[in-house]
N, C-alpha and C positions, 0 to 999 in steps of 0.2 A: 424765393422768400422762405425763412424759415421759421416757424412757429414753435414755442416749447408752452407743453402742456402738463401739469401738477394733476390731475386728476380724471376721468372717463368723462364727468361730465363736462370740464372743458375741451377736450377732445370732439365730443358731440358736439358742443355750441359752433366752435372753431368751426366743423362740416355745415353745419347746420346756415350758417352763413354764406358757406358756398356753395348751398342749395338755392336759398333766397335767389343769389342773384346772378343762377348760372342761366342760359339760354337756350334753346332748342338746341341738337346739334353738338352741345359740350360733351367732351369725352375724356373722363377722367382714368388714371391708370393706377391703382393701388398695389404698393409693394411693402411688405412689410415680415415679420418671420413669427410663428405663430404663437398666438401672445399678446400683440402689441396693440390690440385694439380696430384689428382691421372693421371687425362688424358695425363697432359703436363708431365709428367713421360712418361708414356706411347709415348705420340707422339717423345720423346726425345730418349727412345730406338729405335723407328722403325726408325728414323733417321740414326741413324748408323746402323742398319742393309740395308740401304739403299733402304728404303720405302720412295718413295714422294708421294704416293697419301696421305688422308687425314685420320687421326685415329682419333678416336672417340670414348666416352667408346659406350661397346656395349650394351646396358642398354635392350635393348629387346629382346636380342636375348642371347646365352650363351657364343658362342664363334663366332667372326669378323677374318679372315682369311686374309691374305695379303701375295699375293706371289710375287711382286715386288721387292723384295730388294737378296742381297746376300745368306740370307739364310731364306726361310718362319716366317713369325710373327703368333703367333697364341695370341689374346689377349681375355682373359677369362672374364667374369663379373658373376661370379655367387651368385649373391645376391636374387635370386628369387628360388636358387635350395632349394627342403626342406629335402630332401634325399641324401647320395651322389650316392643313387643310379640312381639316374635321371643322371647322370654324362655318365653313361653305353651308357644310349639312343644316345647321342653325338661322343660313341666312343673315349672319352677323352684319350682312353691310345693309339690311335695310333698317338694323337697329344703329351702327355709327354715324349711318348717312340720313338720318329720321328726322323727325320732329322731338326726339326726347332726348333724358340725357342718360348714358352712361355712365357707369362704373365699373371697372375691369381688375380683377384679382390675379396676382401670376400672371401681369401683362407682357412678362419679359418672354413666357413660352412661346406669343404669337408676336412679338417683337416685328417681323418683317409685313402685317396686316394692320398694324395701328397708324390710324393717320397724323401726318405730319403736324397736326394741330392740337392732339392729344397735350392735358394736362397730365402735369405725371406727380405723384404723390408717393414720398415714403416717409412711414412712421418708424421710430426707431427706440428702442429702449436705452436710457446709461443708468443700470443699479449703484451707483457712483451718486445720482442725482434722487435716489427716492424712488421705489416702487411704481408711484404712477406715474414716473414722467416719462413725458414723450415727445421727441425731437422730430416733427413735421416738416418735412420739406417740399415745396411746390416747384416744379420747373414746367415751364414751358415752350419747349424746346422747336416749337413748330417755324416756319421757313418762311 
């Protein structure tokens, strides 16, 4: 599926929607290059999962936790992992294999730990199309 978005806040609704109606257990993979809206994605999922507090990527940390909403947010940044065995240290798999849902930043680092059910998401810029727009693509690649 591919989505094109004119604006941040369609971006957000766009997420926000597949917040509403993701399910315990969904595991999303965001890709994108910096710029493109990765956060307001992010903040637009945990919306419909019904998060108000405030997301943010979690750039210092691995994984940012939010248990506010309907069903836990678990939102990954793993752009500083160099192993995915560092993944371990974190306990990643009782956050993929939970009750809540993920979202994973730099999924391609730990590419060989993401399960075959993973949603996979990348946002794309064309300055050709306007400033804000943004070419969304969902695959779901799983088996």
């Amino acid at each position: 599926m591919i989505v094109e978005t004119h604006s941040p806040e369609e971006t957000r609704s766009f997420a926000r929607g597949l917040g509403e109606k993701a399910v315990p257990g969904t595991i999303y993979t965001l890709d994108g290059d910096l710029g493109t809206g990765k956060t307001v994605f992010a903040q637009g999922l945990a919306e419909g999962l019904g998060i108000t507090e405030a997301v943010s990527s979690p750039t210092f940390t691995i994984v940012q936790e939010y248990d506010g909403g309907r069903l836990p947010f678990y939102h990954f940044d793993v752009y500083r992992i160099e192993e995915p065995e560092e993944m371990e240290e974190v306990g990643y798999d009782d956050y993929f294999y939970g009750d809540g849902v993920c979202l994973i930043e730099w999924a391609e680092l730990i590419r060989d730990i993401i399960p075959d059910n993973a949603i996979h998401v990348t946002i794309e810029k064309d300055p050709e199309k306007g400033f804000d727009y943004r070419r969304i693509t969902i695959e779901n690649t799983g088996h």
